[in-house]
C-alpha positions as CSV (number, residue, x, y, z in Angstrom):
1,X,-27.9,-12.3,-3.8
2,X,-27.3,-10.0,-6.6
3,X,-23.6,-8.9,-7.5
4,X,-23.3,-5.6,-8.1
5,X,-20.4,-4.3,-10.6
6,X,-18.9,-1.6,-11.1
7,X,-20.8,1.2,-13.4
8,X,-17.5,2.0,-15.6
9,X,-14.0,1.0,-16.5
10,X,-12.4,3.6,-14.7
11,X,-14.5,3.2,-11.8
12,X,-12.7,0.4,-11.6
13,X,-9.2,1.5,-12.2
14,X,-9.6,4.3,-9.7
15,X,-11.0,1.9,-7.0
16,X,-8.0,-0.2,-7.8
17,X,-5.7,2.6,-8.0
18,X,-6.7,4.4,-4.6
19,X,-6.5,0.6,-2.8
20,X,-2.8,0.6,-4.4
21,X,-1.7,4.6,-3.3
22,X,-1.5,3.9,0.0
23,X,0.9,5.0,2.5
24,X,3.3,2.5,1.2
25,X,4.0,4.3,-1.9
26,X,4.4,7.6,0.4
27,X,6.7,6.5,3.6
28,X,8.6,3.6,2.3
29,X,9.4,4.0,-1.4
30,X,11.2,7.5,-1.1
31,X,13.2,5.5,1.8
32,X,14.2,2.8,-0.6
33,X,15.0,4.5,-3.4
34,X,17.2,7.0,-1.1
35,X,19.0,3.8,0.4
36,X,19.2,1.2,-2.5
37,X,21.1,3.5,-5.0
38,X,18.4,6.4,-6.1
39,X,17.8,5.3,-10.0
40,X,19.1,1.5,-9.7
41,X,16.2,1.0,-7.4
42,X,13.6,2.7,-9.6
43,X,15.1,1.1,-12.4
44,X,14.6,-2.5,-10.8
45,X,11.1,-1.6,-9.6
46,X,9.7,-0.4,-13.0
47,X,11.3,-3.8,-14.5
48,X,9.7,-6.1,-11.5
49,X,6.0,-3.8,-11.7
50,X,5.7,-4.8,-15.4
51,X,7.0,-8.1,-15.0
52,X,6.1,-9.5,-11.6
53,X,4.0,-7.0,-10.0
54,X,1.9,-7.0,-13.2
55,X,1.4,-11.2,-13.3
56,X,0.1,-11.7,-9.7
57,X,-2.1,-8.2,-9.8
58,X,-3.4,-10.0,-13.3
59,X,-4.0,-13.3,-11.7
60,X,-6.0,-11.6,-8.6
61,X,-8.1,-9.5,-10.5
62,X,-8.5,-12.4,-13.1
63,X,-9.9,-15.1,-10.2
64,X,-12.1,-11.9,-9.2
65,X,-14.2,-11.8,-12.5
66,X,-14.2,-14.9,-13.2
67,X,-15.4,-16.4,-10.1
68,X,-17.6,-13.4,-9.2
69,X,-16.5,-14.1,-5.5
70,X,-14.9,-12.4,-2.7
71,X,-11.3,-14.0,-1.5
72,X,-12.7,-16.1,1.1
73,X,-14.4,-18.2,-1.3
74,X,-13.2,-17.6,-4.8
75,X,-10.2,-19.8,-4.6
76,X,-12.6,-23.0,-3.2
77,X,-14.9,-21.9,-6.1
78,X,-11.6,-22.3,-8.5
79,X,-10.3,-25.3,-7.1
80,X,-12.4,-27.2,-4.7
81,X,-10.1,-28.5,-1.7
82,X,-8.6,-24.6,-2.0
83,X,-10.7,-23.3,0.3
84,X,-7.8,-23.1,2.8
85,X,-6.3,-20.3,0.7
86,X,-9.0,-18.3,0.2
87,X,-9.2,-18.2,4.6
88,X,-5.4,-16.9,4.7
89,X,-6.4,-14.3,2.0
90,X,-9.0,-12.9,4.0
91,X,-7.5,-13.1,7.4
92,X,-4.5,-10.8,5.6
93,X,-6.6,-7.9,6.1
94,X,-8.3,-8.4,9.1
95,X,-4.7,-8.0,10.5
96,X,-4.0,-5.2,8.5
97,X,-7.1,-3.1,8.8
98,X,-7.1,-2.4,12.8
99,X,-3.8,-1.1,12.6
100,X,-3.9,1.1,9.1
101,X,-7.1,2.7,11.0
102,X,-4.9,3.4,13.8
103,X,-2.3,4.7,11.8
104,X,-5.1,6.8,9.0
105,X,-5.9,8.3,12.7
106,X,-2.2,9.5,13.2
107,X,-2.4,10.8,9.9
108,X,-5.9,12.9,10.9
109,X,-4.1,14.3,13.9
110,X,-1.3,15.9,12.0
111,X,-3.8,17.1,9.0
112,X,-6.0,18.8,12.0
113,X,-3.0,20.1,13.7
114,X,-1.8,22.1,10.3
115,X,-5.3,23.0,9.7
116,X,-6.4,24.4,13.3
117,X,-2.6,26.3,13.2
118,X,-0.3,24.2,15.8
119,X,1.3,22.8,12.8
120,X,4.7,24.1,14.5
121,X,4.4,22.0,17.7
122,X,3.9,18.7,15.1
123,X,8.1,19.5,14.3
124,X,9.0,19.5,18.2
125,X,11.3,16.4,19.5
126,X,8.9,14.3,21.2
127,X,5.5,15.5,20.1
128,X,5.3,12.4,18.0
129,X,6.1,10.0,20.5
130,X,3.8,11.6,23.6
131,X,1.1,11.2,20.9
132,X,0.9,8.0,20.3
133,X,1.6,6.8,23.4
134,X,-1.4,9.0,25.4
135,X,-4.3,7.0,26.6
136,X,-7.0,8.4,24.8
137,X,-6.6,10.4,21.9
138,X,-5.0,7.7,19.4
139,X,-7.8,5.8,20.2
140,X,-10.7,8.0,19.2
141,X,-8.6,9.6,15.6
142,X,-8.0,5.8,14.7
143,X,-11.8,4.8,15.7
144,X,-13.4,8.2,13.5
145,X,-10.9,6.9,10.5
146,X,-12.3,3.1,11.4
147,X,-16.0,5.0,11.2
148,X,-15.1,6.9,7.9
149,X,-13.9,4.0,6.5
150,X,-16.9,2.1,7.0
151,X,-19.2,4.5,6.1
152,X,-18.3,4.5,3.1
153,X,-18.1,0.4,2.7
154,X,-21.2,0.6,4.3
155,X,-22.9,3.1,0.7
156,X,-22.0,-0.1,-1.2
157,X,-19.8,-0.6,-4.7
158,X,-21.5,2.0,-6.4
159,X,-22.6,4.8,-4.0
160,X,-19.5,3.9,-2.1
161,X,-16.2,2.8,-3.7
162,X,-16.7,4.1,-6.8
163,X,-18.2,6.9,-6.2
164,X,-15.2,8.5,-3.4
165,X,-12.8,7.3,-6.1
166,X,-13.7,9.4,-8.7
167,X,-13.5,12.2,-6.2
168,X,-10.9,11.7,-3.8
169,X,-8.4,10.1,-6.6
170,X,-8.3,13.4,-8.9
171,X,-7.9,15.3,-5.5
172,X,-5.2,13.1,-4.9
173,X,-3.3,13.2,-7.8
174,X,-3.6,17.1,-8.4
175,X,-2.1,17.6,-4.6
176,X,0.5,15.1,-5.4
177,X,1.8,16.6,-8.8
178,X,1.5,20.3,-7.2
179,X,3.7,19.1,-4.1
180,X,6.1,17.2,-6.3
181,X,7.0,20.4,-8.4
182,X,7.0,22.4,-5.7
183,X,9.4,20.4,-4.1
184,X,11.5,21.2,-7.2
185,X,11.6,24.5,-6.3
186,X,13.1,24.4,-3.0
187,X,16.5,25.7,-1.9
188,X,18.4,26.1,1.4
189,X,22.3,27.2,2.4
190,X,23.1,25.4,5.7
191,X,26.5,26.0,6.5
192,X,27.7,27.9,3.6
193,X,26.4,25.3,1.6
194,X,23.2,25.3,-0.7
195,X,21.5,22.2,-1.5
196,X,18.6,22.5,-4.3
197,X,15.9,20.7,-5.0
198,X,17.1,19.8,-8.3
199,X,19.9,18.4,-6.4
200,X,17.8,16.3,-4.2
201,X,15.9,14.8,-7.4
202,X,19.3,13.6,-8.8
203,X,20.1,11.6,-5.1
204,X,15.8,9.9,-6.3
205,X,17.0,9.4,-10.1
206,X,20.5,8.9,-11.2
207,X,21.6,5.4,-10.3
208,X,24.5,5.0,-7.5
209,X,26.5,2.0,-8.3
210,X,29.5,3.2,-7.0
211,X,31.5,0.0,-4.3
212,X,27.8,-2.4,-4.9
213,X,28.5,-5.8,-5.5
214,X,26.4,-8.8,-6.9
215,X,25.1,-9.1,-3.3
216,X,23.8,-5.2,-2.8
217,X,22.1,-5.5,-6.0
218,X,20.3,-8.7,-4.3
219,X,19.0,-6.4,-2.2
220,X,17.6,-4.0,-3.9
221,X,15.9,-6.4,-6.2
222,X,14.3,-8.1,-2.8
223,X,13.2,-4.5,-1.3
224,X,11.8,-3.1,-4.7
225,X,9.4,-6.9,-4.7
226,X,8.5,-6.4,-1.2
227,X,7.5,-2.6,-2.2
228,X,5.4,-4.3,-4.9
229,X,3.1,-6.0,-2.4
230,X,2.5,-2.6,-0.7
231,X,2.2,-0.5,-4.3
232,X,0.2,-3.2,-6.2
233,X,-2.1,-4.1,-2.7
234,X,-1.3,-7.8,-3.9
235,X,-1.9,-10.8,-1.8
236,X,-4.3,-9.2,1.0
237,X,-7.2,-10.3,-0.8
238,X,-8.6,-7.1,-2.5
239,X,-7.9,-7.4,-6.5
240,X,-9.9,-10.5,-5.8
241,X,-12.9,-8.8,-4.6
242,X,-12.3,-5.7,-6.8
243,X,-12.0,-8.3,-9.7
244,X,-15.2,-9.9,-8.8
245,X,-17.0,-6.5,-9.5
246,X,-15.5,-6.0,-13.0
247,X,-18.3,-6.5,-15.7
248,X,-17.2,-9.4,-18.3
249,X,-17.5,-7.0,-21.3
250,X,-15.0,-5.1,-20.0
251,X,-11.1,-5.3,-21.5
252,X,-9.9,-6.7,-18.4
253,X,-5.7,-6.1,-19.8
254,X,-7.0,-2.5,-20.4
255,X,-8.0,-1.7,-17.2
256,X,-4.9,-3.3,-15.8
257,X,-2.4,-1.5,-17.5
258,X,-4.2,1.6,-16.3
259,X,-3.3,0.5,-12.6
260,X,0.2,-0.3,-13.6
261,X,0.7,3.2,-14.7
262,X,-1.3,5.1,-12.0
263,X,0.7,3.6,-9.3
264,X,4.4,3.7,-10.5
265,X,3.2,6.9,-11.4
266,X,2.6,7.7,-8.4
267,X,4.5,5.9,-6.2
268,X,8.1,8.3,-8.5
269,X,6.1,11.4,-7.6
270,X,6.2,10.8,-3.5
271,X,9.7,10.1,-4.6
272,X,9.6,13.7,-6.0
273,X,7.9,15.4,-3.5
274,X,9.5,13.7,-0.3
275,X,13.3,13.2,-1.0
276,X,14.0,16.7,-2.6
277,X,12.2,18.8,0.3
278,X,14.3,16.4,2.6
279,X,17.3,16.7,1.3
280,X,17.2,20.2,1.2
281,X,16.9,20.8,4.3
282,X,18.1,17.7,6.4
283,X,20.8,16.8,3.9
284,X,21.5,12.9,2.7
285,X,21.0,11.9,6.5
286,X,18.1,13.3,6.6
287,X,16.9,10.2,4.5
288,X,17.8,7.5,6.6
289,X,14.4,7.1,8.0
290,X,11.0,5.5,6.8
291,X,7.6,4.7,7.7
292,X,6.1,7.1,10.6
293,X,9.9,8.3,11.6
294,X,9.6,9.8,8.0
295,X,6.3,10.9,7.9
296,X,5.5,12.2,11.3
297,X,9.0,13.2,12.3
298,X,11.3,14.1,9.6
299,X,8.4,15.7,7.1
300,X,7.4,18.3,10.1
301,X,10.7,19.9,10.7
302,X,10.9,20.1,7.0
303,X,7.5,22.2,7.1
304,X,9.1,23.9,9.9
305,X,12.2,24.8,8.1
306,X,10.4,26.3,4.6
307,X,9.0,29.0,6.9
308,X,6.0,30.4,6.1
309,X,4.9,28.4,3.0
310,X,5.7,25.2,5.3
311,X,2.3,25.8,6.7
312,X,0.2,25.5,3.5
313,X,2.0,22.9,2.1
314,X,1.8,21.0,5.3
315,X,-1.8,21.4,5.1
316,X,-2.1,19.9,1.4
317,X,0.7,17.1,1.8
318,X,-1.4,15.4,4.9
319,X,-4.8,16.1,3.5
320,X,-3.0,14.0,0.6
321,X,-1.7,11.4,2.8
322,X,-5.4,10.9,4.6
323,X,-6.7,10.3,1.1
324,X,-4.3,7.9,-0.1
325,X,-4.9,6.2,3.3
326,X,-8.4,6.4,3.5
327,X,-8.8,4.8,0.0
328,X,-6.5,2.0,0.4
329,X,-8.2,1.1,4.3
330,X,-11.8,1.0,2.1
331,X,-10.4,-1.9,0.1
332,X,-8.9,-3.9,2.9
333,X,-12.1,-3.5,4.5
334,X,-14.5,-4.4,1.7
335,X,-12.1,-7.6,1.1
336,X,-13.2,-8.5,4.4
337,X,-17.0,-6.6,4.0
338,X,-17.3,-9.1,0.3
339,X,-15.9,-12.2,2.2
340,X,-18.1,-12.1,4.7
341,X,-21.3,-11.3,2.5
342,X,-20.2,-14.5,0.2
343,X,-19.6,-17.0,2.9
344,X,-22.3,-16.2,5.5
345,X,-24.9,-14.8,2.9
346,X,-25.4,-11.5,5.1
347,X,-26.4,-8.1,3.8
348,X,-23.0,-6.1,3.2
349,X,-24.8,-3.3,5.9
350,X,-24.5,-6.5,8.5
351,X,-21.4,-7.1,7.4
352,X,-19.5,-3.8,7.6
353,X,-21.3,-3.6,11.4
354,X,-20.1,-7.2,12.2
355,X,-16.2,-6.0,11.4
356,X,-16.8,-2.3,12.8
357,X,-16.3,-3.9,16.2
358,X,-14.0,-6.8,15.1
359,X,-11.5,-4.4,13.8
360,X,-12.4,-1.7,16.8
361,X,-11.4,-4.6,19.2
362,X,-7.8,-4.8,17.7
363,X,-7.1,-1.2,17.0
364,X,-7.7,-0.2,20.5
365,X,-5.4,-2.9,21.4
366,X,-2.3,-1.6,19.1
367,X,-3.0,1.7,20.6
368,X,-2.9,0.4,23.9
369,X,0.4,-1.3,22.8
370,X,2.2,2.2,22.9
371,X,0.9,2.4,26.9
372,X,-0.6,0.1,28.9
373,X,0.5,-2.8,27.1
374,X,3.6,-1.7,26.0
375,X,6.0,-4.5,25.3
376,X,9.7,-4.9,23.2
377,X,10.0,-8.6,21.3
378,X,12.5,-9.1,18.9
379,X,11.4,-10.3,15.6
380,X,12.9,-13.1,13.2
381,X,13.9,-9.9,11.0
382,X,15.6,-8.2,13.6
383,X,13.4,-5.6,14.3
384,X,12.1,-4.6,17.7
385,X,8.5,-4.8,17.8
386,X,5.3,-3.5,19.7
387,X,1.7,-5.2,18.8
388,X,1.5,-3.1,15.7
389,X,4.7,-4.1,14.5
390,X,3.8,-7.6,15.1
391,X,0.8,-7.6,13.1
392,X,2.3,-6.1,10.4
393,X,5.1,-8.3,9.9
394,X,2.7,-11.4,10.6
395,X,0.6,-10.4,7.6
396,X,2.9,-8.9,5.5
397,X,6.2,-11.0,5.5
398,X,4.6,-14.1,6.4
399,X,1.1,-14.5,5.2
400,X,1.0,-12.4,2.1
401,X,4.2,-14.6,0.8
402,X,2.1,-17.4,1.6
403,X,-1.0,-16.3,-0.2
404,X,1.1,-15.0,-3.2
405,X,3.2,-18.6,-3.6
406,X,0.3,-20.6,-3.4
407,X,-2.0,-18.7,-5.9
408,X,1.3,-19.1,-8.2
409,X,0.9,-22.9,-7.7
410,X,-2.9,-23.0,-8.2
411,X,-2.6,-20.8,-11.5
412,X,0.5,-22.3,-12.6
413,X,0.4,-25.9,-12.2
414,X,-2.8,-27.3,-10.2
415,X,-5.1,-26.0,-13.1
416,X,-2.7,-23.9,-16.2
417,X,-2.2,-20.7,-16.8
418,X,-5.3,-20.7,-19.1
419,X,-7.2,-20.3,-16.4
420,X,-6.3,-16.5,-16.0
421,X,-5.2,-16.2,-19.7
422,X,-9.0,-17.2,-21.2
423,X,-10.7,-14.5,-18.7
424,X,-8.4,-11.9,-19.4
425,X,-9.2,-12.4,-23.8
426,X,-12.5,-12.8,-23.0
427,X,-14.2,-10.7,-25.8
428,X,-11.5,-10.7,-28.3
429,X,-8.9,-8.7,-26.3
430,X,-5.5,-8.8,-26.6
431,X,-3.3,-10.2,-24.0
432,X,0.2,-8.6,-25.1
433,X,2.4,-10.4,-22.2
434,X,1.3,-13.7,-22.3
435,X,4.4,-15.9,-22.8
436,X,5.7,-13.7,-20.0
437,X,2.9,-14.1,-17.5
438,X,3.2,-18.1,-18.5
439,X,7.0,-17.7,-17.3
440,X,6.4,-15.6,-14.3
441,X,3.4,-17.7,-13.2
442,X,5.3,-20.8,-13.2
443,X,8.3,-20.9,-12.6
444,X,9.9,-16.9,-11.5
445,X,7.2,-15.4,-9.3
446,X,7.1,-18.8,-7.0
447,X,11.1,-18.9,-6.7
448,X,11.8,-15.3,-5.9
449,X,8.6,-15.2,-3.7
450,X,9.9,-18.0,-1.7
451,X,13.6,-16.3,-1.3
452,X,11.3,-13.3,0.2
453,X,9.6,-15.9,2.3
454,X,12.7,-16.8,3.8
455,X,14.4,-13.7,4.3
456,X,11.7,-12.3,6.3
457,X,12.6,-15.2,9.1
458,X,16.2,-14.4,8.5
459,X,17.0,-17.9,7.7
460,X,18.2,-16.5,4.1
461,X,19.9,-13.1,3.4
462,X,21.9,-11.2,1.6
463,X,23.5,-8.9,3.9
C-alpha cells in the first residue's frame, strides 16, 4: 500500500503543532505556572522543552521517517522482539481519544451557548455540573466532535490533516495572540482595590521563590515534564505516525525546531490570556483551579464579569479552544487510524469506520460515568476519580511513562543513539544538539522519567 507524505515542510509542522496545542497547553499550564512560582515554572519548562521535551519528540518523529510505519508496528520494524512497545503506544490513544471527544463536545456546548446568546447562563453555579451529568446531551456534542474528527481522518494526510492545519492553525494562533493582548488590557476595582492586567502578567512571569526549598523546586521541575507530555503530544504514539509521513529530503532538525517554538509559544500565550483576565477579576484565588474547573467554570464568570465585551470574547476564546482540541483529537485518532492500516493492511476509510464505533463505545460510557454509572474511587495519586478520570490517569501517568522509558532504552542502549542521529542528518543537515540528545537519551530522560513513573503511584514524592 502506498504511503502517502506530506506535500510540504510546514504541512508538517502545523500538523504537528495543532496535535501539540491542545487543551493541555490551555487548562493546565496557566494552572502550573500560577501555582509553581509564575516565572520559575516557565523558566524550568523552557529549559526541559529544549532539552527533554525536544530529545523524545526527536526520537518519535525520527522512528516515524525512518521506519515509514505507524506506532503499532514501527518499533517491531526497529527492533524485532519490540513489537510489545509499539501495542502500548497505540493503545495510549485509544484511551485517550473517547474521552478528549467527550470533553471537545463540552467545549462545543459552551462555544454554541456564547454564539446562540445564553452565554450568561454558562457563568451560573451549577450550570457546568447539570451539564455534564444529563443523560443525553453530552452524549450527542461528544459523538458530532467524534464525527468531525473523523471526517476529517477519514479525507486522508493530504486532503485531511494537512489541509485543516493550514487553516485552522493560522485561525488559531491569530485568536490566541488577539485574546492574549487583550487580556493585557483589562482592569477591575473590587473592593477599593484595582488589579490590572499588567499585574496579572507579573503573577505568569516574574519568578516567586520567596520560603521554596530544594523540595518545592522538585516539584516544579516534575509538573513542568509532565506538562511536556501534554505540550509536545509525546508518548501516545502520534510523532511516530506524523514522522512516518515526513519525506526523507526534508531537514527533519528544521522542521522540529519549528514545533518547539510553536508550542512554547503558545502554550506562554494561554498563560497570557488566561491568568491576567483571571486575576483581574477573581484575584490570586481565582487561580487555584485547572482543567474543566478552569475552563468551564472559572473562565465564564470572568466573561460574565467584563460585561458587554465578555460576550465576544467568549465567543472567540472557545471557538479557539474547539480548534486547538479538534486538531490535537485528529492526531490521536490517525495514530490509531495509521496503526490499524499498517497492521491489518485495511483501507484508512475502513479504518477510521472500524474506530468510529470503538471509540463511540467508550465515550458514551465516560458520559454515562457522570449519571448512570456514576462512581468515586480513589486513585494511587490521590485523586478522586470517575471513568474519565480513570482513563486518563491510566494512559497518561502510567502508560505514556511506560512508552517514553522504554523508547529511551531501545534508542539509547538496545541499538545507539545513531539510530535517530543518522535519520535526523540525513541529507547533509546539521544536528546542532547532538551530544545533548546522546546525554538525554541515555542516561537523563530514563532517570527522571522513572521518578515520574513513580510518583504517579505515590510510592515517591516530593511533598
Amino acid at each position: 500500500m502506498k504511503r502517502h507524505s506530506f506535500n510540504s515542510s510546514i504541512g508538517f509542522v502545523l500538523a504537528a503543532a495543532g496535535s501539540a496545542v491542545g487543551l493541555g497547553n490551555i487548562w493546565r499550564f496557566p494552572y502550573l505556572a500560577a501555582k509553581d512560582g509564575g516565572g520559575l515554572f516557565l523558566v524550568i519548562y523552557l529549559i526541559l522543552a529544549l532539552t527533554f521535551g525536544f530529545t523524545l519528540l526527536t526520537t518519535e518523529v525520527a522512528i516515524g521517517r525512518k521506519t515509514k510505519q505507524s506506532p503499532l508496528t514501527a518499533y517491531s520494524t526497529l527492533k524485532k522482539g519490540w513489537g510489545g512497545l509499539g501495542i502500548i503506544a497505540c493503545i495510549v490513544p485509544m484511551m485517550i481519544l473517547p474521552y478528549y471527544c467527550v470533553i471537545g463536545g463540552w467545549v462545543m456546548k459552551y462555544a454554541v451557548s456564547f454564539i446562540a446568546g445564553d452565554w450568561t447562563q454558562t457563568a451560573t453555579d451549577g450550570y457546568f455540573t447539570s451539564f455534564i451529568t444529563a443523560d443525553t446531551e453530552p452524549i450527542v456534542y461528544g459523538v458530532i466532535f467524534l464525527a468531525l474528527t473523523c471526517i476529517i481522518i477519514y479525507q486522508g494526510v493530504n486532503k485531511g490533516i494537512e489541509a485543516f492545519s493550514k487553516v485552522l492553525m493560522p485561525i488559531l494562533l491569530i485568536l490566541v495572540v488577539g485574546i492574549a493582548v487583550f487580556s493585557l488590557t483589562l482592569g477591575h476595582t473590587d473592593g477599593g482595590e484595582t488589579r490590572t492586567g499588567l499585574q496579572g502578567l507579573r503573577v505568569l512571569l516574574i519568578p516567586r521563590l520567596s520560603g521554596m526549598g530544594f523540595s518545592d523546586i522538585l516539584v516544579v521541575l516534575m509538573d513542568a515534564m509532565g506538562q511536556l507530555f501534554y505540550s509536545l503530544s509525546i508518548a501516545m504514539g502520534i510523532m511516530v505516525a506524523y514522522g512516518s509521513y515526513v519525506k526523507d529530503d526534508d531537514n527533519l532538525m528544521k522542521s522540529i525546531n519549528q514545533i518547539e517554538i510553536f508550542d512554547t509559544g503558545v502554550a506562554v500565550l494561554a498563560g497570557v490570556m488566561i491568568i491576567p483576565a483571571v486575576y483581574v477579576f477573581m484575584g490570586e484565588e481565582g487561580m487555584s483551579s485547572s482543567g474543566p474547573g478552569l475552563m468551564f467554570i472559572s473562565i465564564p464568570k470572568v466573561f460574565q464579569a467584563m460585561g458587554p465585551i465578555g460576550h465576544f470574547i467568549g465567543i472567540m476564546f472557545f471557538l479557539m479552544v474547539l480548534f486547538a482540541a479538534l486538531t490535537s483529537s485528529m492526531s490521536i485518532l490517525e495514530a490509531i487510524v495509521s496503526s490499524f492500516m499498517d497492521h491489518y493492511k485495511i483501507s484508512r476509510r475502513r479504518a477510521t469506520v472500524i474506530e468510529f464505533f470503538i471509540a463511540l463505545f467508550f465515550a458514551v460510557l465516560v458520559c454515562l460515568g457522570y449519571n448512570k454509572l456514576y462512581f468515586e474511587v480513589k486513585l494511587p495519586n490521590g485523586v478522586t476519580a470517575q471513568i474519565l478520570d480513570i482513563m486518563d490517569y491510566v494512559s497518561n501517568n502510567i502508560l505514556m511513562p511506560v512508552v517514553a522509558i522504554s523508547t529511551c532504552i531501545l534508542i539509547g542502549w538496545v541499538l545507539t543513539p545513531d539510530t535517530v542521529i543518522d535519520e535526523v542528518t540525513r541529507n547533509g543537515a546539521k544536528f546542532g544538539r547532538k551530544k545533548l540528545y546522546i546525554v538525554m537519551i541515555r542516561f537523563v530522560a530514563p532517570v527522571m522519567l522513572f521518578i515520574l513513573f513513580l510518583q504517579s503511584f505515590g510510592i515517591f514524592s516530593f511533598l
